[in-house]
MMTF fields as JSON, N, C-alpha, C and O atoms, coordinates in Angstrom:
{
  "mmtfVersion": "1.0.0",
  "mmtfProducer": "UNKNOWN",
  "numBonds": 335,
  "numAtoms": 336,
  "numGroups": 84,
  "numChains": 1,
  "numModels": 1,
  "chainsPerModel": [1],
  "groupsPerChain": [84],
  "chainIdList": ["A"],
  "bondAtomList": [4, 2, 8, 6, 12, 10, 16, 14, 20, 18, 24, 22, 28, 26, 32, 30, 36, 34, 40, 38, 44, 42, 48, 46, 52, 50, 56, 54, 60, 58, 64, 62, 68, 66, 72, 70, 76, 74, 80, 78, 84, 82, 88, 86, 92, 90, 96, 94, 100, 98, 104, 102, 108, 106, 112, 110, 116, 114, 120, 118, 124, 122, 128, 126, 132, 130, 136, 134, 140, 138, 144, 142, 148, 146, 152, 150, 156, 154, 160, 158, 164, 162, 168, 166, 172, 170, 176, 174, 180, 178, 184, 182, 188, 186, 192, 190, 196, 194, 200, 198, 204, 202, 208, 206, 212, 210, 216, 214, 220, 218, 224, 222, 228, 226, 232, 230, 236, 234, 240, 238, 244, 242, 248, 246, 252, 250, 256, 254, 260, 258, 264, 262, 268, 266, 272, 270, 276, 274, 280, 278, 284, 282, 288, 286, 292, 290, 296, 294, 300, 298, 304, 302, 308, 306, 312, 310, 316, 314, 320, 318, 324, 322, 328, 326, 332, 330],
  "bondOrderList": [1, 1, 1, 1, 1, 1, 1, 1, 1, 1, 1, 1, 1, 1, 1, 1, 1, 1, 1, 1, 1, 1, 1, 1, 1, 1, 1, 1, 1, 1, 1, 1, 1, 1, 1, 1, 1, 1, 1, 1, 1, 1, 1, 1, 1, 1, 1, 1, 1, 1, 1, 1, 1, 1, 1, 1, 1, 1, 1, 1, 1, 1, 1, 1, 1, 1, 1, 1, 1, 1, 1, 1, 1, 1, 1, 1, 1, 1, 1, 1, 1, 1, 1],
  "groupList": [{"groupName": "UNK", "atomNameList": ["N", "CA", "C", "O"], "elementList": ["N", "C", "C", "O"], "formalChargeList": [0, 0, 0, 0], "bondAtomList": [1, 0, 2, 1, 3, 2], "bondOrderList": [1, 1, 2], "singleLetterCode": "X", "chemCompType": "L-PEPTIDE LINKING"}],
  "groupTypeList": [0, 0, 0, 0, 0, 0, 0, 0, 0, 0, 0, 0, 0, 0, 0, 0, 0, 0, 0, 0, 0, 0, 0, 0, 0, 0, 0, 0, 0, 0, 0, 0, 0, 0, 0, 0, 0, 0, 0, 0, 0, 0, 0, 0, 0, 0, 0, 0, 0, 0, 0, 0, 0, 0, 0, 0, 0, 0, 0, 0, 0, 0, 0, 0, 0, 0, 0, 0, 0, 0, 0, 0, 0, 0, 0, 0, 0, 0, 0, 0, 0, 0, 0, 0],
  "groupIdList": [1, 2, 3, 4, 5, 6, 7, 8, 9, 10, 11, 12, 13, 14, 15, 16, 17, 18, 19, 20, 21, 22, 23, 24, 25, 26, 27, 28, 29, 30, 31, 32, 33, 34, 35, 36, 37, 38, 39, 40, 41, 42, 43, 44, 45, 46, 47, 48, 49, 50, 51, 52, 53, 54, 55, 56, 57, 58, 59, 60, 61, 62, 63, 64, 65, 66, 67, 68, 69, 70, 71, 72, 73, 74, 75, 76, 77, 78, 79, 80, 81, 82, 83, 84],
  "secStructList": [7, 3, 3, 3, 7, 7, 1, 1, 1, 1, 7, 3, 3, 3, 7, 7, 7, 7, 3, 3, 3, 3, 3, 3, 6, 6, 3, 3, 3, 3, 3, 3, 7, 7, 7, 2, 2, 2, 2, 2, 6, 6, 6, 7, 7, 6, 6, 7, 7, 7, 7, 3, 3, 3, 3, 3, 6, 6, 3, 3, 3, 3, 7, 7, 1, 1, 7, 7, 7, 7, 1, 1, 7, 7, 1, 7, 7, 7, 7, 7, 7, 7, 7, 7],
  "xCoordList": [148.853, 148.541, 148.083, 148.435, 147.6, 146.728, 146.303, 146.247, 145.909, 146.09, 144.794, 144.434, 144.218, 142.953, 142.319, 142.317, 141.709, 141.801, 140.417, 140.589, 139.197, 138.161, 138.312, 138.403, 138.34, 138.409, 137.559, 137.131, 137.371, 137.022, 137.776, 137.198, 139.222, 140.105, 141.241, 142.361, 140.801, 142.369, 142.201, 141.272, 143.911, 144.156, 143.751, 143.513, 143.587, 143.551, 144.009, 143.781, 145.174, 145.731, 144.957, 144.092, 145.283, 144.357, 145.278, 146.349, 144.646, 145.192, 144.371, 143.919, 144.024, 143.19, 143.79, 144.951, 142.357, 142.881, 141.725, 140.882, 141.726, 140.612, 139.955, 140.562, 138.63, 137.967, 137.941, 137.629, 138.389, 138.393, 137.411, 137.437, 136.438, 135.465, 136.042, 136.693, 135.661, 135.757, 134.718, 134.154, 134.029, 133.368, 133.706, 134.503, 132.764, 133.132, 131.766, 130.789, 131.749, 130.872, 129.552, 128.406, 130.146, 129.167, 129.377, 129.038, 129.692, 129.628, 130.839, 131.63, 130.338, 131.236, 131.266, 130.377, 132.846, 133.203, 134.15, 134.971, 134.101, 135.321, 136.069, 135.95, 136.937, 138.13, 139.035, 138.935, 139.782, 140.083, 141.679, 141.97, 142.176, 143.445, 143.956, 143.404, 145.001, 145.585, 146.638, 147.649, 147.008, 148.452, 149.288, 148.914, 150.575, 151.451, 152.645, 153.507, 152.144, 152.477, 151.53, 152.145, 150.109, 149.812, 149.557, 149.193, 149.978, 149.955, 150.973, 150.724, 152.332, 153.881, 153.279, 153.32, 152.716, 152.476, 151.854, 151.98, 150.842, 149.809, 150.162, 149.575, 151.249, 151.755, 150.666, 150.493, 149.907, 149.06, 149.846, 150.536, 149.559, 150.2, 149.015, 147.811, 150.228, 149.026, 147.938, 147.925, 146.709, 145.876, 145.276, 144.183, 145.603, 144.655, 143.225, 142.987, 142.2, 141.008, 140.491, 140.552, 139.888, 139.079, 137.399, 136.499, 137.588, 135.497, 135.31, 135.767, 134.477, 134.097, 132.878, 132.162, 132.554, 131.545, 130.906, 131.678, 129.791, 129.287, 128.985, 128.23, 129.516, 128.994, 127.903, 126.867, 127.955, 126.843, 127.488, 128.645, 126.521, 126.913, 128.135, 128.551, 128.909, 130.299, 131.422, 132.576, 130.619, 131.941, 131.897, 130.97, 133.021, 133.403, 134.728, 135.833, 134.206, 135.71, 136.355, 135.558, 137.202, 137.857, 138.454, 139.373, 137.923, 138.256, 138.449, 137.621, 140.133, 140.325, 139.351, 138.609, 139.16, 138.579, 139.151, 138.485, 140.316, 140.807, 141.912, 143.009, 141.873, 142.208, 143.537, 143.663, 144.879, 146.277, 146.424, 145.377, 147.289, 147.569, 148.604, 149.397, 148.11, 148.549, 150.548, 151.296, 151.02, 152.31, 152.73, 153.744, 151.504, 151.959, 151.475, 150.819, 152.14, 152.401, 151.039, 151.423, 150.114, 149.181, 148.823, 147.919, 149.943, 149.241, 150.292, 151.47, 149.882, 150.539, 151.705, 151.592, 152.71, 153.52, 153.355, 152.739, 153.88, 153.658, 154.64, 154.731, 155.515, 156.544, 156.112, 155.87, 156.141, 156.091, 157.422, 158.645, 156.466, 158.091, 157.34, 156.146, 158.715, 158.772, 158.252, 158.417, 157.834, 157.421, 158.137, 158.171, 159.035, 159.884, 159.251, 159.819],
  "yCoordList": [59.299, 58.994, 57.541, 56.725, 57.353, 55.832, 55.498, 56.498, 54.449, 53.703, 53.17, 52.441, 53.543, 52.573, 52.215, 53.034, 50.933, 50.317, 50.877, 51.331, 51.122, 51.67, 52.912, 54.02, 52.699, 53.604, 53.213, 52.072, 54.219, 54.054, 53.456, 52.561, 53.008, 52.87, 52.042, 51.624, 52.017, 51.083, 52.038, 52.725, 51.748, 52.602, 53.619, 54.333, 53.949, 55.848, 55.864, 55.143, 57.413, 57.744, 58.673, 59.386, 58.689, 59.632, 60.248, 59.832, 61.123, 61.989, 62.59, 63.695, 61.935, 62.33, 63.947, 64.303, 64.858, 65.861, 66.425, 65.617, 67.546, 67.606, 69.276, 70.236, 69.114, 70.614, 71.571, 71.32, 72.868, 73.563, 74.57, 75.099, 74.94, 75.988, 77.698, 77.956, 78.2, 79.725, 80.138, 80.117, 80.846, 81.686, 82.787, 83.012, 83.948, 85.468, 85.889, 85.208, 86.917, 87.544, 88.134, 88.525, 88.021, 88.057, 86.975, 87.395, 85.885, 84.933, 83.61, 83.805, 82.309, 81.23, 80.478, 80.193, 80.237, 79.925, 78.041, 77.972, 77.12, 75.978, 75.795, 76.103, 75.295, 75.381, 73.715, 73.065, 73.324, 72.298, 72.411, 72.555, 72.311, 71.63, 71.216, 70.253, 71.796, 71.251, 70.469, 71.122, 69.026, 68.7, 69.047, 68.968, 69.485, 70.075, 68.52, 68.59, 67.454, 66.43, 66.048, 65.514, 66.211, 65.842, 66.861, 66.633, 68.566, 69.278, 69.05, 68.784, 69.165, 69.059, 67.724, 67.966, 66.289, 65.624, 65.264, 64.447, 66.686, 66.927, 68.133, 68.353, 69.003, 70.11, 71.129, 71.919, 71.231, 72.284, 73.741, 73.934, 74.642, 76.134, 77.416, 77.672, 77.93, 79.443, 79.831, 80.222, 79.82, 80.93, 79.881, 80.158, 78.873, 77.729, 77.429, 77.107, 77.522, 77.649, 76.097, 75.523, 75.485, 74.743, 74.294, 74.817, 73.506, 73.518, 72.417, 71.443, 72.156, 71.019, 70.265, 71.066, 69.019, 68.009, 67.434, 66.876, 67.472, 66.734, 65.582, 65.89, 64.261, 63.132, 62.67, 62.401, 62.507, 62.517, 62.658, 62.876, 62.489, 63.074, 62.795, 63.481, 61.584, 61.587, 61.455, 61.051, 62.003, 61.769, 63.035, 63.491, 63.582, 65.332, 65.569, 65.802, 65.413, 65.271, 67.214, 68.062, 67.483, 68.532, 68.33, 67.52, 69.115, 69.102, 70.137, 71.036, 70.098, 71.516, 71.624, 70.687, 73.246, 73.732, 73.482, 72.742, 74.051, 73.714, 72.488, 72.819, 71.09, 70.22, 70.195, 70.734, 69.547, 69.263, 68.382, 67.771, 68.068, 66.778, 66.252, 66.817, 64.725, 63.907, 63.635, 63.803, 63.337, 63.076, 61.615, 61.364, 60.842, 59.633, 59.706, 60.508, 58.482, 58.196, 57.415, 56.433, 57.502, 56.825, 56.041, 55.244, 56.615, 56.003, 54.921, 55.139, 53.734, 52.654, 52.73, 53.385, 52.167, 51.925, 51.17, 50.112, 51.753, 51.46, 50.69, 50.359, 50.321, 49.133, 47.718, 46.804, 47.97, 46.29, 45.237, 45.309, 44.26, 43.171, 42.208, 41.98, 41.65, 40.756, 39.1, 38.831, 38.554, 37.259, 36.491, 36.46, 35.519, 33.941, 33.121, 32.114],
  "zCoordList": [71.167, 69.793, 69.728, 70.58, 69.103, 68.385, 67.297, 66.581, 66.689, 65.559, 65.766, 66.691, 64.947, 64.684, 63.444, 62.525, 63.293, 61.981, 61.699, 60.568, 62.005, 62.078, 61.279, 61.808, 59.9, 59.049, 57.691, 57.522, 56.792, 55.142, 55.003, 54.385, 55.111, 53.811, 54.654, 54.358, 55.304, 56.382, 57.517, 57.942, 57.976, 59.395, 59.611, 58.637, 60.463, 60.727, 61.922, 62.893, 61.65, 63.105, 63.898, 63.389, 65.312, 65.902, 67.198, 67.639, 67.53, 69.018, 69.833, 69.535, 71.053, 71.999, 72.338, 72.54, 72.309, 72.838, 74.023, 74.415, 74.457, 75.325, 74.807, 74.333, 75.104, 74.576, 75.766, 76.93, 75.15, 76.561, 76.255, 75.143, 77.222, 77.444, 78.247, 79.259, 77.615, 78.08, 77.882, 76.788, 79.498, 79.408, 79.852, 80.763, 78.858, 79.306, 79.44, 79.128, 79.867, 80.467, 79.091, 79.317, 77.92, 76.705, 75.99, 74.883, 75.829, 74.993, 76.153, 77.075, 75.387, 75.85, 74.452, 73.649, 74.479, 73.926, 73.889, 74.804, 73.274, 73.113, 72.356, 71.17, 72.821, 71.415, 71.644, 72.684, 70.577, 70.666, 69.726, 68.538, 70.561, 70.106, 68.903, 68.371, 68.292, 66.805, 67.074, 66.814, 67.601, 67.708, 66.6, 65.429, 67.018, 66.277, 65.378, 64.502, 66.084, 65.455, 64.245, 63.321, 64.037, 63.054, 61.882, 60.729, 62.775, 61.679, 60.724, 59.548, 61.287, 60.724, 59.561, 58.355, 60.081, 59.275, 57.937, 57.025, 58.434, 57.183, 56.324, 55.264, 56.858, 56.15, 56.346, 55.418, 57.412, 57.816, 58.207, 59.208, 57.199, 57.278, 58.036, 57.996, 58.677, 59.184, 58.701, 57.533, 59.504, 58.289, 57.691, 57.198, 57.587, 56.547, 56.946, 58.11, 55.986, 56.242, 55.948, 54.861, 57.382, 57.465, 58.125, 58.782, 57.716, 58.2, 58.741, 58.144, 60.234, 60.967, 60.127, 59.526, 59.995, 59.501, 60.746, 61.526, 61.018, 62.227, 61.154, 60.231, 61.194, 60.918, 61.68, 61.071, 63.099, 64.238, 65.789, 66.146, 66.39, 67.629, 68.236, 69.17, 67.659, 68.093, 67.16, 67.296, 65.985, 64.821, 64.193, 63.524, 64.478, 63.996, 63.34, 63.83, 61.744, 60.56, 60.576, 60.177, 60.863, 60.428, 58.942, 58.822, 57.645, 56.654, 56.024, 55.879, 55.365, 54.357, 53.679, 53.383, 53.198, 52.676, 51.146, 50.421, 50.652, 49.754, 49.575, 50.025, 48.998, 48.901, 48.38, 47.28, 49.062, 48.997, 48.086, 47.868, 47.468, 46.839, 48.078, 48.83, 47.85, 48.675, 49.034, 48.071, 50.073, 50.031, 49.057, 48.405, 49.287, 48.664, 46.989, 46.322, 46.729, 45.45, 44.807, 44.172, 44.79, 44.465, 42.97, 42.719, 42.055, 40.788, 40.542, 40.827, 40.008, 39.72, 38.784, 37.749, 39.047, 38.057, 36.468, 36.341, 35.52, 34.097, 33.641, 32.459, 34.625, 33.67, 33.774, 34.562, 32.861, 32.199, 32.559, 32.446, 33.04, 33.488, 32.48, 32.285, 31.819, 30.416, 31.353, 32.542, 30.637, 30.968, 30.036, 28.805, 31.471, 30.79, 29.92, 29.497]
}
């Protein structure tokens, strides 16, 4: 796993994985790896339908199809702190 700041928005985590090829005798096929650490992290369930983005030849976003709401808390707090 790794950390890299090379993101939209700040950090982004990442996990080297490797692509594996199968060929059969009517079609070849690759497939790539889901670490089970960043599924658990992202709350990725069975069956969940997603779609690859070729950004370009070396940038390939895996993105839900239908959009989660986030774990974090994103909207600002509304209290008011009184001024001395």
């Amino acid at each position: 796993m790794r950390l890299s700041a090379k993101s939209r928005g700040g950090a982004q985590l990442g996990y080297n994985v490797k692509i594996q090829k199968v060929e059969r005798p009517t079609n070849t096929s690759f497939y790539v790896n889901f670490p089970a650490a960043i599924a658990e992290a992202t709350d990725v369930q069975k069956g969940e339908e997603m779609e690859w983005l070729v950004e370009d030849r070396n940038t390939f976003i895996l993105k839900r199809i239908r959009d989660r709401k986030s774990f974090l808390n994103k909207k600002k707090s509304k209290t008011k702190i009184p001024l001395a």
